[in-house]
N, C-alpha and C positions, 0 to 999 in steps of 0.2 A: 814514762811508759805510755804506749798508745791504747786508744779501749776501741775496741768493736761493738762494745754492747748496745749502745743505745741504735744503732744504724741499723744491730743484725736485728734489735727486736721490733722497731719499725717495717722492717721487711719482712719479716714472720707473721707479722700483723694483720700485712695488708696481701696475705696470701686466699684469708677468707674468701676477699671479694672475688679475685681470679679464679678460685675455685669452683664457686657457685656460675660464675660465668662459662667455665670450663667444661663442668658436667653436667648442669644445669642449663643449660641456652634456651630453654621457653620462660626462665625466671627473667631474661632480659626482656619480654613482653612488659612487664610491670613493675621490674625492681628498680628502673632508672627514673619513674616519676612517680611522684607522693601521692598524687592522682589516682593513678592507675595503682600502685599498689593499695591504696586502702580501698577500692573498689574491689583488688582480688582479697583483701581480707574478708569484706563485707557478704561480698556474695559467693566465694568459698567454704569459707570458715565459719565456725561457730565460737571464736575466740572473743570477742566482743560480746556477745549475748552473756559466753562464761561468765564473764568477772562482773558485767550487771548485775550479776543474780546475786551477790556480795553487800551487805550492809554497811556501806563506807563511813556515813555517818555514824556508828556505832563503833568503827573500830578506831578511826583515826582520832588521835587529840587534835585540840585547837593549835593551831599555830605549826601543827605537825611538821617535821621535815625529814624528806623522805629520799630514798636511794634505788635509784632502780638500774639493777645490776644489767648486764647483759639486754639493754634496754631496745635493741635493734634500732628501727627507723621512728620509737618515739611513741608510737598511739598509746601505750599504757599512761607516761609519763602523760600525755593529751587532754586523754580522757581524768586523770586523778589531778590536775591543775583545776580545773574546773570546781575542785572540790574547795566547798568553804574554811573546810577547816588544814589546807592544805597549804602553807607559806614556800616552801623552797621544795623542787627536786634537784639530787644532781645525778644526772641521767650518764652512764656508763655502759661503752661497746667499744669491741673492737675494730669494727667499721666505722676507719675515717670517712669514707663517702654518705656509713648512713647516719654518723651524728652530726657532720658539717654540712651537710648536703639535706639531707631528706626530710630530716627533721624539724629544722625549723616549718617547712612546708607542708608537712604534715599536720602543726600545729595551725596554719594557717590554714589547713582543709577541714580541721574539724573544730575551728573557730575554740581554739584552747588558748594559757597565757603563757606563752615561752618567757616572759618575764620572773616568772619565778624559777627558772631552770636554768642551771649550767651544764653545758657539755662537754663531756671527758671520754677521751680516746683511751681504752683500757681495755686489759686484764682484768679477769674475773677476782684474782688475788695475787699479791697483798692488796687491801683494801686504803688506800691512804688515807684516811680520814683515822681523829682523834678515837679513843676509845670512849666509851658511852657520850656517844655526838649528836645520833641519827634516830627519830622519834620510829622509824618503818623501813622496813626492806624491801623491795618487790623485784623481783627475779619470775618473770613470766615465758613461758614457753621456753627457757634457755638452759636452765642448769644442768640438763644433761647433756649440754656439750663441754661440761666442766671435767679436765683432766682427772683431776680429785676434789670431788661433790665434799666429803667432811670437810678438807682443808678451806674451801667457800665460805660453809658452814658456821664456821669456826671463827671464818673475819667475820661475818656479818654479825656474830653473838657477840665479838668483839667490840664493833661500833654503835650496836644500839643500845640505847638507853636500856637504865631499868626500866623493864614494864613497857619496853618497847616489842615490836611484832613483827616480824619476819612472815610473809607472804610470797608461797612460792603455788605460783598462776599454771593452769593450761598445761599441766605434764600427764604423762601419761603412764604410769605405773601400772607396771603386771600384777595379775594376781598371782600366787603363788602355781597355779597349775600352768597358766600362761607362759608365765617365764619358765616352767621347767621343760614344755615343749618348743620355746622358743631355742634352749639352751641346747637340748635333742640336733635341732634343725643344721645350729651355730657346729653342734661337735661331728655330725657327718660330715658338714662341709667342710672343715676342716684336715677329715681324716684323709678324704678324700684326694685332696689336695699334698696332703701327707703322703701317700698310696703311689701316687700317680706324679711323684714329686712336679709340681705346677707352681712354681714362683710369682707371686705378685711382690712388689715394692710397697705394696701397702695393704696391709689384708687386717681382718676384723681379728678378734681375741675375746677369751669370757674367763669371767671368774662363777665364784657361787653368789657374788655382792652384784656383778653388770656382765654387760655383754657390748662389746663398742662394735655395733650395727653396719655402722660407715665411716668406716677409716677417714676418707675423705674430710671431713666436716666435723669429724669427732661426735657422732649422736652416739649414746650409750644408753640401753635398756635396762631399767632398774623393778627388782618385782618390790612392792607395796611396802613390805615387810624391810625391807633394807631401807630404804625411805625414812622410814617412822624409828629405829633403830639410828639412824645416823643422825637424827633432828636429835634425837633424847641422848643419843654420847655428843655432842656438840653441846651442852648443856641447855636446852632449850626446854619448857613446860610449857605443862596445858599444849600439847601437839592434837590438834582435829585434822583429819584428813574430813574434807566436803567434796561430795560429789555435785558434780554442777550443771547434771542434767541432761548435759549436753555431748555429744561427738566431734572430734577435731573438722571433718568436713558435713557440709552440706549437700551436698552432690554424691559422695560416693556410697555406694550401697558393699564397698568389700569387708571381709571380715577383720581387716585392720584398722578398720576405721573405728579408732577407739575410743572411749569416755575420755573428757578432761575433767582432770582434779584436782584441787586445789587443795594445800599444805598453810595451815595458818598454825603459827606457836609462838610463845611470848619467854621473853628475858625476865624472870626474878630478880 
């Protein structure tokens, strides 16, 4: 029997990049050197600032080894190599270009140790690694691009250790009244389009749990409350939601420009 599988899910894969290239074309300003993208992190964002304000020496063990899901072009995995108490990451995206390409150079622009990292072209889930394997989780700015956040969830609580931590960085959860106006917004548009039958190939959708924002790229709007509900049925303890002070950008003054907040909760 012949398989198609592994070709077709390389090619599904590698649709991201096209994508962001596709609708996206001022991302090709920065997203082609390590350079220039962590310049536009630096002085865009307030993503970097976020996860400083975090007491790493506090949370990580010695020898820790740690997982960083949906790890993009690297700066997290960058930035937590530098850490003493941090032995191995194995850094995980589904951009082949940005974990064989950017990444290493990344780690070379913010003088990190790519030595303790392996790079893996991946899916969010299944998670391949052993069960209680993985000392820490870190999934930063990404999870809500995850088809099913619990089923993530659920590996991750899988591979870490007892008394391991799960760290999820720089998202941006509604508050409950937020998402109920956002979910408003999501249901006209849709009637409307209903109404006046107007076909798109790829249009948004919501439940009472998310609201997938951008079909394109898979972003999904999660309110707070479903967040901290899905950590604690994933069987996770001690879940803190930390607010980290900060807003996704530095430059814009719109009213989207939201708080990042970080999700820190520990395996029993």
């Amino acid at each position: 029997m012949n398989s198609w599988v592994t070709e077709q899910t390389q090619k599904s894969i590698s649709r991201f990049d096209e994508t962001m290239d596709n609708l996206y074309p001022e991302s090709k300003e920065y997203s082609k050197n390590a350079q220039s993208f962590m310049d536009h992190i630096y002085k865009e964002t307030n993503y970097i600032e976020a996860i400083k304000m975090l007491d790493w020496d506090h949370y990580l063990p010695t020898n820790a080894s740690l997982l960083d899901l949906g790890c993009g072009i690297g700066w997290v995995s960058a930035y937590l190599s530098k850490n003493k108490n941090v032995s191995q990451i194995t850094c995980v995206d589904s951009s082949k270009y940005f974990v064989n390409d950017l990444l290493p150079n990344v780690f070379q622009y913010m003088d990190a140790n790519l030595e303790k990292t392996t790079s893996v072209e991946g899916f969010f889930s299944p998670i391949l690694l052993e069960d209680d394997s993985i000392d820490g989780v870190v999934i930063c700015a990404s999870i809500h691009h995850a088809d099913n956040m619990e089923e993530v969830l659920r590996e991750c609580y899988r591979v870490l250790k007892p008394g391991g931590r799960l760290y999820i960085l720089n998202e941006d959860p509604r508050t409950a009244w937020k998402y109920l106006m956002l979910s408003f917004r999501c249901f006209i548009k849709i009637l409307w389009h209903i109404i006046f039958k107007k076909y798109k190939s790829i249009s948004l959708s919501m439940s009472y749990s998310n609201i997938l924002i951008d079909p394109d790229l898979g972003d999904r709007a999660y309110p707070v409350w479903v967040m901290m509900d899905m950590l604690k049925a994933s069987g996770f303890k001690d879940v803190v939601k930390v607010d980290s002070g900060y807003r996704h950008s530095k430059t814009s003054t719109h009213a989207d420009n939201t708080p990042l907040t970080h999700f820190i909760c520990t395996k029993e």
